[in-house]
C-alpha positions in Angstrom: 33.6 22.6 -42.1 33.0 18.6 -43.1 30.7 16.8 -40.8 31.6 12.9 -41.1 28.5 11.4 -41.0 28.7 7.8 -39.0 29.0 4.8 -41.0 26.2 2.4 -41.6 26.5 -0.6 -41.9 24.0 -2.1 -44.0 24.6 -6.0 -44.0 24.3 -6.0 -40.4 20.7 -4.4 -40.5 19.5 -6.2 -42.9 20.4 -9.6 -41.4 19.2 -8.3 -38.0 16.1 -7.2 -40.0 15.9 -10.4 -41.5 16.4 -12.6 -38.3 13.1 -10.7 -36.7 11.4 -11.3 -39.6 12.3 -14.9 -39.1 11.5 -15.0 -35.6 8.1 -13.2 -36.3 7.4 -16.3 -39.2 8.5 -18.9 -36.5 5.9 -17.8 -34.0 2.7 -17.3 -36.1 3.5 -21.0 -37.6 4.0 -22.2 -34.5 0.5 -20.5 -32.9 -0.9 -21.8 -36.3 -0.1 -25.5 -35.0 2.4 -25.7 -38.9 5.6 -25.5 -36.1 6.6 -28.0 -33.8 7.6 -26.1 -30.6 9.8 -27.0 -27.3 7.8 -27.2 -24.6 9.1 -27.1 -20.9 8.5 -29.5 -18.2 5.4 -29.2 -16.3 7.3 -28.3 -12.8 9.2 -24.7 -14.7 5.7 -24.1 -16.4 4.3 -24.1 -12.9 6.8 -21.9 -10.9 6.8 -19.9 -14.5 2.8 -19.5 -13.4 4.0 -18.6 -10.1 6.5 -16.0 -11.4 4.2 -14.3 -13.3 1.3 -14.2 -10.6 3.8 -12.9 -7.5 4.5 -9.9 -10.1 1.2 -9.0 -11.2 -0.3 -9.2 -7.5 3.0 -7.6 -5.9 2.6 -4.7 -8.5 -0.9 -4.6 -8.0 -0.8 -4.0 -3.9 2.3 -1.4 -4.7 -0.1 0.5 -6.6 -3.6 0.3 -4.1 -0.7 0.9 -1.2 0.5 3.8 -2.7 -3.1 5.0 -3.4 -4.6 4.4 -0.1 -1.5 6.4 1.8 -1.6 9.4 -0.8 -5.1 9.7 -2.4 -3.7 12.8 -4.9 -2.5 10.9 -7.8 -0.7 14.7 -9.0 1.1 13.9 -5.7 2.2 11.0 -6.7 3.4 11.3 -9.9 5.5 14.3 -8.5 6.9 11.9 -5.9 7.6 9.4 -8.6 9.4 12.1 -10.6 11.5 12.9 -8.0 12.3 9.3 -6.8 13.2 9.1 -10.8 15.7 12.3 -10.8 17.1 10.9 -7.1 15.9 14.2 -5.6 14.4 15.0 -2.2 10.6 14.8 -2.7 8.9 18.6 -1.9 7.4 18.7 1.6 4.1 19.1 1.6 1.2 20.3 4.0 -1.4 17.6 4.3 -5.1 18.8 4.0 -5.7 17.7 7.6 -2.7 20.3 8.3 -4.2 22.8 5.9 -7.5 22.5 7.9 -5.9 22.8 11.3 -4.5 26.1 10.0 -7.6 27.9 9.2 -8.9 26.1 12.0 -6.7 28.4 14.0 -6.5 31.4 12.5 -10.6 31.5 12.5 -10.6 30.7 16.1 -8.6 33.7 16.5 -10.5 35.5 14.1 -13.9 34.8 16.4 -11.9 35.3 19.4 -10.0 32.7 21.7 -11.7 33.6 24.8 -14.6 33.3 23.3 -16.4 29.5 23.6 -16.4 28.9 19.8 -12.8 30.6 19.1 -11.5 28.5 21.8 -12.9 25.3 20.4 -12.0 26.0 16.9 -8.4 26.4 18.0 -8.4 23.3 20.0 -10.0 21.2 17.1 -7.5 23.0 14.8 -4.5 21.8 17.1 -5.4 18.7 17.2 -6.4 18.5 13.2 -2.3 19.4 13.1 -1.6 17.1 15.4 -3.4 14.3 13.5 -1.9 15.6 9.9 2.1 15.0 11.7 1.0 11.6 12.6 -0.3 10.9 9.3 2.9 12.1 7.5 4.9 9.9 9.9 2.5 6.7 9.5 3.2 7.4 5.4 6.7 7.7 5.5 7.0 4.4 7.7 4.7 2.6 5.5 6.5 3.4 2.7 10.3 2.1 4.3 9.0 -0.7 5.9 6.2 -2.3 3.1 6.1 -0.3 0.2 10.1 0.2 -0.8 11.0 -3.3 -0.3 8.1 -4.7 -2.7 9.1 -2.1 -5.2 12.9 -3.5 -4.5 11.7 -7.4 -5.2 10.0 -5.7 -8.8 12.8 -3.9 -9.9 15.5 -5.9 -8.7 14.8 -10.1 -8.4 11.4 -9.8 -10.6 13.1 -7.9 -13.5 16.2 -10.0 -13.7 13.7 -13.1 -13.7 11.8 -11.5 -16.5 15.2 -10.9 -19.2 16.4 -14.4 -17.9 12.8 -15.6 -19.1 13.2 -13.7 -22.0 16.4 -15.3 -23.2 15.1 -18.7 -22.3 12.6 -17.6 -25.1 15.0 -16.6 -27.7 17.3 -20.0 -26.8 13.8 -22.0 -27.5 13.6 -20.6 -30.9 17.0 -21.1 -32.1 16.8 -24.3 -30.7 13.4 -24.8 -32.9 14.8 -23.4 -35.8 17.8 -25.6 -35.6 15.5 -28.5 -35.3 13.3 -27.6 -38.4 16.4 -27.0 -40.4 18.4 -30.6 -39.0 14.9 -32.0 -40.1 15.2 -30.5 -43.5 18.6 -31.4 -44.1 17.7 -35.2 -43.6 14.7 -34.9 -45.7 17.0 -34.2 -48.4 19.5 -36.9 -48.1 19.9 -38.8 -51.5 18.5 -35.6 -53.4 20.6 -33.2 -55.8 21.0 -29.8 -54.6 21.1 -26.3 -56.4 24.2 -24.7 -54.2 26.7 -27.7 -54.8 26.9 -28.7 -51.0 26.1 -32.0 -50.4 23.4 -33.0 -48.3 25.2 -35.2 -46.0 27.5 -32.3 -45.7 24.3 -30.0 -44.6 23.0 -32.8 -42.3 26.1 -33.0 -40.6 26.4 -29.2 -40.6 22.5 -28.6 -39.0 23.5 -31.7 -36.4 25.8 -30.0 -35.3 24.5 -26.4 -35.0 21.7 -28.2 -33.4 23.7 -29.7 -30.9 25.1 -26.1 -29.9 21.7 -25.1 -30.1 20.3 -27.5 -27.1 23.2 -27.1 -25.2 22.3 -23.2 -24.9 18.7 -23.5 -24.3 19.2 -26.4 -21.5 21.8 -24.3 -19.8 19.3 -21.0 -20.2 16.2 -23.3 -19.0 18.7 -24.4 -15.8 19.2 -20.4 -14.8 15.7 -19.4 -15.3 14.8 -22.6 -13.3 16.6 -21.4 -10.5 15.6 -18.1 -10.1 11.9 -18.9 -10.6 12.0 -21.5 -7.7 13.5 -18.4 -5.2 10.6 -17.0 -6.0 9.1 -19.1 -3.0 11.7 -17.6 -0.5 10.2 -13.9 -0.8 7.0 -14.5 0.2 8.1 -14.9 4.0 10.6 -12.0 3.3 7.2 -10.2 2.5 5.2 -11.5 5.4 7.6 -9.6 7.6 6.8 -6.8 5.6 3.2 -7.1 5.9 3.4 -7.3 9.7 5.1 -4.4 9.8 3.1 -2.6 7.6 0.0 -3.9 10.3 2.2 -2.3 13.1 2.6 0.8 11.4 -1.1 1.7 11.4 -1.6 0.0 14.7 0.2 2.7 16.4 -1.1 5.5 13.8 -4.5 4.5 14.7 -3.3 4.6 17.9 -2.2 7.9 18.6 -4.9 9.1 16.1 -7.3 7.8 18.8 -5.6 9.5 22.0 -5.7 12.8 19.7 -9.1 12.6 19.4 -9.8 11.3 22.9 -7.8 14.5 24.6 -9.8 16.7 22.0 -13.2 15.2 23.4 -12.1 15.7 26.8 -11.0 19.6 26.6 -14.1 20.4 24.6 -16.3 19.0 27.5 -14.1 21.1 30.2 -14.8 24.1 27.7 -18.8 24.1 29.1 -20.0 23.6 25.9 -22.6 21.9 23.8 -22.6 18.2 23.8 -21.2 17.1 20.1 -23.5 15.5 17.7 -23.0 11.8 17.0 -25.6 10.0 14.8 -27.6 7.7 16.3 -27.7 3.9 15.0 -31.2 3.6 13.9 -32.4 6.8 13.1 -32.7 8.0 9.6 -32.8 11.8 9.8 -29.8 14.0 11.8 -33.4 15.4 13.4 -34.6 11.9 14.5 -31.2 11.4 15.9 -31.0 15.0 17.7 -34.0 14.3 19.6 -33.1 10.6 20.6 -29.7 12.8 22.1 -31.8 15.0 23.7 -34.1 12.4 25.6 -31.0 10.7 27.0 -29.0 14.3 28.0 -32.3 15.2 29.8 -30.2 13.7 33.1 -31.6 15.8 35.9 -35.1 14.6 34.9 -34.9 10.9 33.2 -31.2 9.6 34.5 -30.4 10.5 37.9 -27.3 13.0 36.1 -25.8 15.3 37.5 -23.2 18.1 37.0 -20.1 18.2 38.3 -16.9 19.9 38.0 -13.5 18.0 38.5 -11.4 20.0 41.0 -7.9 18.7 39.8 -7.2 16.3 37.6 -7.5 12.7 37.8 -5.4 9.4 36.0 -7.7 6.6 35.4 -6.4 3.1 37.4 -7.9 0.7 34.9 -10.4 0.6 31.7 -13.7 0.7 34.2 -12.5 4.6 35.3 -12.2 7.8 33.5 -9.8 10.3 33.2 -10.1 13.7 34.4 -9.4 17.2 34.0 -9.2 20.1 36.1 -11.9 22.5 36.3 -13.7 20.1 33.3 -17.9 19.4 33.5 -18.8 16.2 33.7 -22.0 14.4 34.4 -22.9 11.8 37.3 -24.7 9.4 38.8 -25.1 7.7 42.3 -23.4 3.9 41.4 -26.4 0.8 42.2 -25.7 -0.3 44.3 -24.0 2.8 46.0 -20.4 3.7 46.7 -18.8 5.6 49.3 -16.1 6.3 47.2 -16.8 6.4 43.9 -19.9 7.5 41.1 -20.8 6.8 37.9 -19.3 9.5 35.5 -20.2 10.5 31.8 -18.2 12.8 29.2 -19.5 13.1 25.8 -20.1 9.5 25.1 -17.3 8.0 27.3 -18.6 6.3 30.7 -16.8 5.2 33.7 -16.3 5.1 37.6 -15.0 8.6 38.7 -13.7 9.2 42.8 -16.5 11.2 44.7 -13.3 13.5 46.3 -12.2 15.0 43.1 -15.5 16.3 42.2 -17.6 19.3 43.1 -21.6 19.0 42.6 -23.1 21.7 40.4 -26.5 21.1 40.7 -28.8 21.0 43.6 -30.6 17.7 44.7 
């Protein structure tokens, strides 16, 4: 069986090997200051600048965005794979989700009517909780901020960028047209070797020359245009930006009610108070015993305990809400109120009503 090898054409790569190697001569004379080069006006050089700064820093945020929202850089090649191939990217557990699941299953391990079972499983719970909200806040991120940048860099940026590269490759035909209409004149009233005349060559180069202008302005007058819409996008990507902002305002958000709940449950559990560090101690001991001066609230505040009979929606900020049969501590308001005290869970302070509370501790 014959296989018919594909024709090459040799002429045709060896001019196209020979124009490069022209090209590559025409730039090192011209960075060696022996070639007279075009140079644009100082307005396109500036929104040229401009062109080339919105890319790098646009590219540059893509990149920290996508880092900060997916810290696992395996992760997000895989994604980028996949967004390649057009393919539905793998779900995933996060480790916040990971966490909540052994949270869980050690809780019931230890026993969920035991104090410690009970509270791993709550902390795990919300830990899951948290880990959905954090896959929503990514996904939304990415729609509303990330996708559209990535749009402006593959779309507008990269048709700017081959526009500014043909501008290029119009500026050096122009050039070379200009050294070789130069040439041509320089030889006027001189005999040449290949029997054309060198009026005939003048008028030849002129002309190419001519073509050659017309090519670049019309190139420079494109490029020109798309570089000043650069401008446009940058409100396109404020709106972006705020929604980007209103994204993790309402992560943060619900990430904060999680952990509020959370704090509240494990106080209506009975349990320890949780450890928070203490601004100005250096030592988790220092700290401890700091905690432990101010929780001493039979003896040094005026606390005491109390358990919340049903629960209780707080009316404004200065209040706190309550759940049934949770421990809480209190304190006679100064000066006193008939209706209300001076409540305390965990670290969270407010006014709580006198009638939905039950005194645990004698006077």
């Amino acid at each position: 069986m014959n296989i018919k090898m594909p024709e090459f054409d040799v002429k045709k790569f060896v001019k196209g090997a020979g124009s490069t190697l022209s090209r590559v001569v025409q730039l090192t004379e011209e960075k060696l200051g022996t070639s007279e080069k075009t140079e644009m006006d100082a307005r396109f050089e500036h929104l040229s600048e401009r062109s080339d700064s919105a890319k790098l820093w646009t590219e540059k945020i893509v990149r920290d965005t996508e880092a900060a929202l997916i810290p696992n850089p395996a992760n997000r090649v895989e994604d980028f794979i996949f967004e390649k191939i057009e393919k539905q990217k793998p779900k995933r557990l996060s480790n916040l989700e990971y966490l909540g699941l052994d949270m869980i299953e050690g809780g019931g391990e230890f026993g969920q009517d035991g104090p410690y079972g009970s509270a791993l499983i709550k902390v795990g719970q919300a830990q899951q909780k948290l880990g959905s909200c954090e896959r929503d806040f990514i996904g939304s991120a990415g729609m509303c901020f990330i996708q559209p940048l990535k749009k402006f860099l593959e779309g507008e940026m990269k048709i700017i960028t081959k526009e500014k590269g043909i501008l290029e490759s119009k500026r050096l035909d122009l050039d070379a047209c200009k050294n070789r209409a130069r040439k041509a004149r320089s030889m006027i009233g001189q005999q040449t070797k290949d029997g054309i005349s060198p009026e005939v060559a003048l008028e030849q180069a002129e002309r190419d020359l001519r073509v050659a202008q017309s090519e670049f302005d019309r190139q420079a007058e494109i490029t020109k245009l798309l570089l000043e819409g650069i401008s446009t996008t940058q409100a396109t990507h404020l709106r972006h930006l705020h929604s980007l902002v209103e994204a993790q305002v309402r992560y943060y958000g619900q990430c904060n009610k999680i952990m509020s709940d959370l704090q509240r449950e494990l106080v209506s559990l009975g349990g320890p108070q949780p450890y928070v560090p203490v601004a100005g101690y250096e030592d988790e001991d220092d700290a401890m015993a700091s905690r432990m001066n101010n929780v001493e609230f039979g003896v040094n505040s005026g606390y005491q305990r109390a358990r919340v009979l049903c629960s209780y929606d707080a009316k404004d900020g200065t209040e706190l809400n309550l759940t049934s049969n949770e421990v809480i501590f209190v304190c006679e308001c100064n000066p006193p109120n008939s209706d209300y005290m001076n409540g305390k869970q965990g670290l969270l302070k407010g006014l709580v009503p006198k009638a939905f509370l039950e005194m645990l501790d004698d006077e």
